[in-house]
C-alpha positions, 0 to 999 in steps of 0.5 A: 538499507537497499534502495527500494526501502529508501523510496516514499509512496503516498496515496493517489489522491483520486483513490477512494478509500473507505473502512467497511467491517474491518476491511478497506475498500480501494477504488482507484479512480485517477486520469489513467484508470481506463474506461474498463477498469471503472468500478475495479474494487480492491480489498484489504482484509489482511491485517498487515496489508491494512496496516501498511496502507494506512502508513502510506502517508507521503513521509514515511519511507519503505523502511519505516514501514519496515520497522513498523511492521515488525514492531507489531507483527512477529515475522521474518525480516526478509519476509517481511520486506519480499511481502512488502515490496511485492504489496507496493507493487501491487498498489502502484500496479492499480494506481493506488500510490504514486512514488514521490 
């Protein structure tokens, strides 16, 4: 296992997080959110994108979520992993998650 995969994340707690139709809605609001990115709005609408944030729970490491992902979608695990990594990237981009 590489070492990003052995990293946990967990959700910022000052993020909203709301399910509308089968998407999630982001809202970061933490203490490093500048002024003008108030009011930024992610959303979710990829299934495997809604299913890595929802196990983004502050225990599971990167190669958990890994094998999750694997059990329930058919996917290159190379694939998978690149796609997963740049998505944390993401998320941590926006203030989303927090590395523990």
């Amino acid at each position: 296992m590489t070492d990003n995969l052995k990293k946990i994340f967990k959700q910022e707690p000052d993020t909203i997080c709301k399910i509308i139709d089968n998407e999630i809605v982001i809202i970061p609001l933490g203490e490093d959110v500048g002024i003008k990115d108030l009011g930024s709005f992610y959303f979710l609408k990829n299934a495997t994108a809604i299913h890595i944030w929802q196990l983004i729970d502050g225990k599971k490491n990167l190669g958990q979520i890994k094998e999750s992902i694997m059990k329930r979608f058919e996917a290159d695990p190379k694939k998978v992993e690149l796609d997963m990594l740049n998505f944390i990237k993401q998320l941590k981009d926006i203030k989303a998650i927090i590395e523990l």
